[in-house]
C-alpha positions in Angstrom: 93.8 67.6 58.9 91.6 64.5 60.0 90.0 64.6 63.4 91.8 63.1 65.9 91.0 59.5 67.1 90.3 61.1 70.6 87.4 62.8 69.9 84.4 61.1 70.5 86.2 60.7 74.1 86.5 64.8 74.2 82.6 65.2 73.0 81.9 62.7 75.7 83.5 65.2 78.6 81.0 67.8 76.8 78.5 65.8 78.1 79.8 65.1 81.8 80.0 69.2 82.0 76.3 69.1 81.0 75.7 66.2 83.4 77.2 68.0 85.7 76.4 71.3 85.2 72.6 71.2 84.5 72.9 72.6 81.0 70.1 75.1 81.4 72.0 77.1 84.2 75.4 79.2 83.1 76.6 79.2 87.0 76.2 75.8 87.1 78.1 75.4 84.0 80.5 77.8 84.8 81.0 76.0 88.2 81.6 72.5 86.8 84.1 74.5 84.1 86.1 75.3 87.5 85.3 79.5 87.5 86.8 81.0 90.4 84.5 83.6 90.6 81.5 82.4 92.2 80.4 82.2 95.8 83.1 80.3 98.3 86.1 80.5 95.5 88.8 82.1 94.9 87.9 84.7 92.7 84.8 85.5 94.5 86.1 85.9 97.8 88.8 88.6 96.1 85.7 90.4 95.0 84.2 90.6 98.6 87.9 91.5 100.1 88.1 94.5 97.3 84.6 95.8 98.3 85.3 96.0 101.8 89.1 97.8 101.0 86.3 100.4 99.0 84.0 101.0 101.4 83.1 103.7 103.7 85.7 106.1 105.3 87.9 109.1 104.6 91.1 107.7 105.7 92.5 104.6 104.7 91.4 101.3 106.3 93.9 98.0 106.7 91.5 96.1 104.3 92.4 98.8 102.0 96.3 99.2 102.3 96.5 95.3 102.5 94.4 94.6 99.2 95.7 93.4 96.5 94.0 91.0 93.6 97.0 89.4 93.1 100.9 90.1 94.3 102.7 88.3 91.8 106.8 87.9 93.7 107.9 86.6 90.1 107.9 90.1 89.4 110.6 92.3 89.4 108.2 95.3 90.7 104.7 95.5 91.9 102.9 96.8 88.7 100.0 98.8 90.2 97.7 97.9 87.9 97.5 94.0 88.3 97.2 94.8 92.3 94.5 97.1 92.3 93.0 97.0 88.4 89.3 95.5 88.4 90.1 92.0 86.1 88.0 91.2 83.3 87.6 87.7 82.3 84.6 87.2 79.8 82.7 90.0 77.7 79.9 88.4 76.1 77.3 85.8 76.2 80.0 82.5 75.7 77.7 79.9 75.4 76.3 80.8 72.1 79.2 82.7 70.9 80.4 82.0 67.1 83.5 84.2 67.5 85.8 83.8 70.3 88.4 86.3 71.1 91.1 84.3 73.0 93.5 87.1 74.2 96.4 87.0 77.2 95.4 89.9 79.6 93.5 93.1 79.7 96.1 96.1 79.6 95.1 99.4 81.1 97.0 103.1 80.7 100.4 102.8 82.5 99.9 106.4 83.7 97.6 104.7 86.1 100.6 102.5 87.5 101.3 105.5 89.9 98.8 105.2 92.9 100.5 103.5 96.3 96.7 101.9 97.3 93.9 100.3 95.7 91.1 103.7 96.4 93.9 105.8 95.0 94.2 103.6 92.1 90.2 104.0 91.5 90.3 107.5 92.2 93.1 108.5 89.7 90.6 105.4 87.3 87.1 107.9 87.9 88.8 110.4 86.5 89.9 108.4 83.6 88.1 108.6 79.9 87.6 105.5 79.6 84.2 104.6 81.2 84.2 100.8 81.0 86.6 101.3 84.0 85.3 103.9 85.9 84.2 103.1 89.1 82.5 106.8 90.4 79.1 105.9 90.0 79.3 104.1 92.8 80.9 106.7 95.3 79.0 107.3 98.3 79.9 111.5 99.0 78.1 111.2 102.6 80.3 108.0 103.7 83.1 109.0 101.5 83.2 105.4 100.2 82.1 103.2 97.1 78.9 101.4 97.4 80.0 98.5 95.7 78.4 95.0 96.2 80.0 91.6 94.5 77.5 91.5 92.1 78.5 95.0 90.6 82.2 93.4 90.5 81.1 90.6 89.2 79.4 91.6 86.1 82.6 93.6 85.2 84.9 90.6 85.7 82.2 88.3 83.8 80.0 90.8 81.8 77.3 88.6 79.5 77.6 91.9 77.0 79.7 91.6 74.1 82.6 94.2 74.6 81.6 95.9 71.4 77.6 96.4 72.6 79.0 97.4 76.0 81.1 100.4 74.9 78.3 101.6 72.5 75.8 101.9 74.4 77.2 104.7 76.7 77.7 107.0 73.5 73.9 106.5 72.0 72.9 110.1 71.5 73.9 113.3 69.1 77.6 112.9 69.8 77.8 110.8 67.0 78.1 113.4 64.7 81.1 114.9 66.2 83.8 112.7 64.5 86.8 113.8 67.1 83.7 112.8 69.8 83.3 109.6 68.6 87.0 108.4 68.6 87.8 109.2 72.1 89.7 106.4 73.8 86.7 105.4 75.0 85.8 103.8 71.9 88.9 101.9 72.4 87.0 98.7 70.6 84.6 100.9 68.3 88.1 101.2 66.6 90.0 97.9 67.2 88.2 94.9 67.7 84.2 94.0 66.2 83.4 96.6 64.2 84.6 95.5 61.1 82.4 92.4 61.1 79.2 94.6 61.0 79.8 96.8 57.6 80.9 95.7 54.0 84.6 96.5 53.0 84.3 99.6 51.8 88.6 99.8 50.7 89.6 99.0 54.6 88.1 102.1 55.7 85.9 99.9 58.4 85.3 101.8 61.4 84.5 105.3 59.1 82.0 102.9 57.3 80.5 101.9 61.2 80.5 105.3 62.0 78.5 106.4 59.1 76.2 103.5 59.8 75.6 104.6 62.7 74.9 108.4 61.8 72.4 106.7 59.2 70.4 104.7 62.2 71.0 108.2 64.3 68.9 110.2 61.4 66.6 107.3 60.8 65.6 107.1 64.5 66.4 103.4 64.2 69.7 103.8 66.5 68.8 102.6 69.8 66.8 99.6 68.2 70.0 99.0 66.5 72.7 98.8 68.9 70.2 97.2 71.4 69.0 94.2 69.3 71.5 93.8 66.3 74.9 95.1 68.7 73.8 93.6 71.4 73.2 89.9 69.9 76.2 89.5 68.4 77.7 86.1 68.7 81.0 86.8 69.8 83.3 87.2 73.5 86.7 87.7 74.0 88.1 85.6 76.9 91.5 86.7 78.7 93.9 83.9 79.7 95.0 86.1 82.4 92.4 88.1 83.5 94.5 90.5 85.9 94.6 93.5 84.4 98.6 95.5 83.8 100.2 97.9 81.8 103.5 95.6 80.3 103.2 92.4 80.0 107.1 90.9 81.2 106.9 88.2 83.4 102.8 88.0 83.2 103.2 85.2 81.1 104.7 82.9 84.1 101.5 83.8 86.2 99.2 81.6 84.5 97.0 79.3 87.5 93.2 78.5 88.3 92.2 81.4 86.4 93.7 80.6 82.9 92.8 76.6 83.7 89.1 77.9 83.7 90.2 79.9 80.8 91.4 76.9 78.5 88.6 74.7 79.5 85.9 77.1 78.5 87.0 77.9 75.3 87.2 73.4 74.9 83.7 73.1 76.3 82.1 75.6 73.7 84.1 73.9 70.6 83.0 70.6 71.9 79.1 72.1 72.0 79.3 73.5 68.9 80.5 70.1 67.1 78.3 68.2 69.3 74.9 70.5 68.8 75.7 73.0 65.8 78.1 72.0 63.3 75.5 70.3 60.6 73.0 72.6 61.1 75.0 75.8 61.1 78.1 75.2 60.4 81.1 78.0 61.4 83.1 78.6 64.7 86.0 80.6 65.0 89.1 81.4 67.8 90.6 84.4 67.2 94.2 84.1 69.2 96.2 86.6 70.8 99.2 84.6 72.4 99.2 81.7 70.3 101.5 79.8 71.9 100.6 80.2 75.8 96.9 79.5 74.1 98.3 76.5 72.8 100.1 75.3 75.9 97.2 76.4 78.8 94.9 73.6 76.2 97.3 70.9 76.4 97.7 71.3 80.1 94.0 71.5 80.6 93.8 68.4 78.2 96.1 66.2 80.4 94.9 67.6 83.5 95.1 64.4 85.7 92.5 66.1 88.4 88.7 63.9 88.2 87.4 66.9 88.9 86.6 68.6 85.2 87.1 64.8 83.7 89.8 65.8 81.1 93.0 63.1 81.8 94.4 62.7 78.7 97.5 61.2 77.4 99.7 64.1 76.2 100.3 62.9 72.8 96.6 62.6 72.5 96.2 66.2 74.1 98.8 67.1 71.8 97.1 66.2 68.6 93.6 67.2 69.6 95.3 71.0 70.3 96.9 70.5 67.0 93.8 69.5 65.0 91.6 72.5 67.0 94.1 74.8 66.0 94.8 74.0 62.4 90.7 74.0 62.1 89.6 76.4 63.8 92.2 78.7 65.0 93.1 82.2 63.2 95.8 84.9 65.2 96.3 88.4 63.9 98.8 89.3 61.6 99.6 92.9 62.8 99.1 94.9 66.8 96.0 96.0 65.7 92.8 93.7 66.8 90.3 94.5 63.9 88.4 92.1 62.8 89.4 91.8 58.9 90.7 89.3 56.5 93.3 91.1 55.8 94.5 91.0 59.5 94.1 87.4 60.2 96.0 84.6 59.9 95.5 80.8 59.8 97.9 78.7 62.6 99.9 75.7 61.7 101.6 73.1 64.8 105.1 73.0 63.7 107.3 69.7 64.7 109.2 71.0 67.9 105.8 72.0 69.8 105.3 75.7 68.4 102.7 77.2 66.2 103.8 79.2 63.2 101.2 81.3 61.1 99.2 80.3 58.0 97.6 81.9 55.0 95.4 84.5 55.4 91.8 84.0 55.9 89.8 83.8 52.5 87.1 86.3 51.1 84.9 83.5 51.6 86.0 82.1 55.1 85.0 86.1 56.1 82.2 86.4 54.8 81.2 83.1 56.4 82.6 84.5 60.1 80.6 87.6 59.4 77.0 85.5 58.7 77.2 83.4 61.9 78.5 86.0 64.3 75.9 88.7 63.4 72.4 86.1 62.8 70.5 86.2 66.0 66.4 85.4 66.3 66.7 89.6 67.5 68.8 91.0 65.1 67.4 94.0 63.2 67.2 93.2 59.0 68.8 96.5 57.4 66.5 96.2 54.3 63.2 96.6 56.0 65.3 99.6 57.9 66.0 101.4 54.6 69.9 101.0 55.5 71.7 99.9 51.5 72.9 96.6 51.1 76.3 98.0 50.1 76.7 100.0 54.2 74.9 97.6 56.1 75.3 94.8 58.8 75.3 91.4 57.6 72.8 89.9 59.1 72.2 86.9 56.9 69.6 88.2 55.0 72.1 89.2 51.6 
């Protein structure tokens, strides 16, 4: 599909963002990208309401039985979990990311759907497996409270640690060895998501092959160098359209507001850098959809956004064929439930006539191997020769 003729205008709002944005600062990026979670916004000022509702005291305080990060009356019932769940937005470090992970919302274990406030939500969370959630480091037993500042929030709603490096760190250690150990649910995305991109195909056995991996830098003593340089500087981030977290997803759909904007126009500002800055020198970008088609529409409304603010006032059938181009080029959705990261599970997009996206081929040997190279080369990243690791186990780090 050629490039649409709007392009050069849409590299040209790249550069107002910069302008605007003072390219060597990610707040002030993230600002002139419209986030609603820095200091005087939206977003922000939820953060500071939920760390007060947390704070000290036994018995419940009206910050705490009023709290709620959003109360959605579309909804049939209150889910629990988008009131009181902690949102995450961004995991991972966006502005040099290679692979982005566009998904709807975060879920969370409907079991947790049960509590009537938001400290008895986060009590029956601390004693939840899953420790990306779990909030009871922070609990004060002297003032019976949570000593939570926005900052702490904060770098769970926009965490600059890929989602994979984030949930492996906590398990460096022995435990490795102990196979029903290391697929707790708290190695949710171990299992699901990234993994895949770091080992060879080894007849879809993926995450046994990452596990074993790891067990070889574990023995070699090489493990915490590993997962701290080669994990950690992988060059991909999931974003949530919908960052409020909830155990179904009916009606969640119709919620989409500031938050999925900033969403949308996030996603369009790293495309535009990496055609702008990247493309002939390293060519290879990548949107991994979940939700293609509230993906699809969130971009064209962002594209004909008539507010001067973020610059982008397209005409719609220019929006529309820039969203169809970006999607036909760049755009892959997942052919099954399951998340992982394999050829075999993703699928090229194709606009259809009436305004809907339908799914393609799947993605070539080649086109994989290509997504692996430029999500896993980093100036950091650890070359598995020189560690002893075999060609046929190891990451590719661009060195094979």
């Amino acid at each position: 599909m050629r490039p649409p003729r709007i392009l050069p205008e849409f590299l040209a709002w790249a550069d107002e963002i910069d302008d605007a944005g003072r390219i060597s600062d990610q707040n002030h990026l993230e600002a002139a990208l419209g986030s609603p979670w820095l200091p005087g916004r939206s977003g922000y000022r939820k953060i500071e309401e939920f760390c007060a509702a947390m704070g000290a005291g036994e018995k419940p305080c009206a910050a705490e039985e009023g709290f709620a990060w959003v109360r959605p009356e579309r909804l049939i019932r209150l889910v629990q979990s988008l009131a009181y769940a902690i949102p995450q937005h961004v995991h991972g470090r966006w502005v040099n990311a290679r692979l982005m992970h566009c998904l709807f919302n975060p879920s969370i274990d409907s079991s947790l759907d049960l509590a009537q406030n938001v400290r008895g939500f986060h009590e029956r969370n601390n004693r939840h497996p899953d420790r990306t959630l779990n909030f009871s480091a922070f609990y004060n037993a002297k003032t019976q409270g949570y000593d939570l500042t926005p900052d702490d929030v904060l770098n769970h709603v926009m965490c600059p640690e890929n989602i994979l490096y984030r949930e492996l760190k906590n398990i460096i250690g022995p435990d490795i060895t102990d196979q029903e150990s290391f697929t707790r649910t708290e190695r949710y995305y171990l299992r699901n998501y990234d993994s895949a991109l770091l080992v060879n195909d080894v007849d879809g056995q993926y995450y046994e092959a990452f596990r074993k991996l790891l067990l070889r830098h574990y023995r070699a003593g090489t493990l915490g160098d590993y997962v701290h340089q080669t994990v950690k500087n992988l060059r991909t981030c999931n974003v949530e359209l919908y960052p409020f977290r909830s155990s179904w997803v009916s009606g969640v759909e119709d919620l989409q507001n500031v938050y999925s904007d900033f969403s949308a126009r996030l996603v369009l500002y790293r495309l535009a850098r990496y055609l702008r800055d990247e493309q002939e020198s390293e060519p290879g970008f990548w949107l991994v959809m979940r939700s293609r088609g509230a993906w699809y529409r969130q971009i064209q409304s962002v594209l004909t956004n008539p507010e001067p603010r973020y610059g982008l006032r397209f005409d719609p059938q220019d929006a529309r064929e820039l969203a169809d181009w970006i999607f036909t080029t760049y755009a892959y959705e997942h052919s099954s439930r399951s998340a992982i990261m394999t050829p075999q599970n993703l699928r090229s997009l194709t606009p259809k006539a009436n305004g809907s996206l339908q799914k393609g081929e799947r993605m070539s040997a080649d086109e994989y191997t290509r997504l692996k190279r430029a999500s896993c080369r980093g100036e950091t990243m650890l070359c598995p020769r020189k560690m002893g690791i075999p060609a046929t186990d190891a990451v590719l780090c661009g060195c094979f």
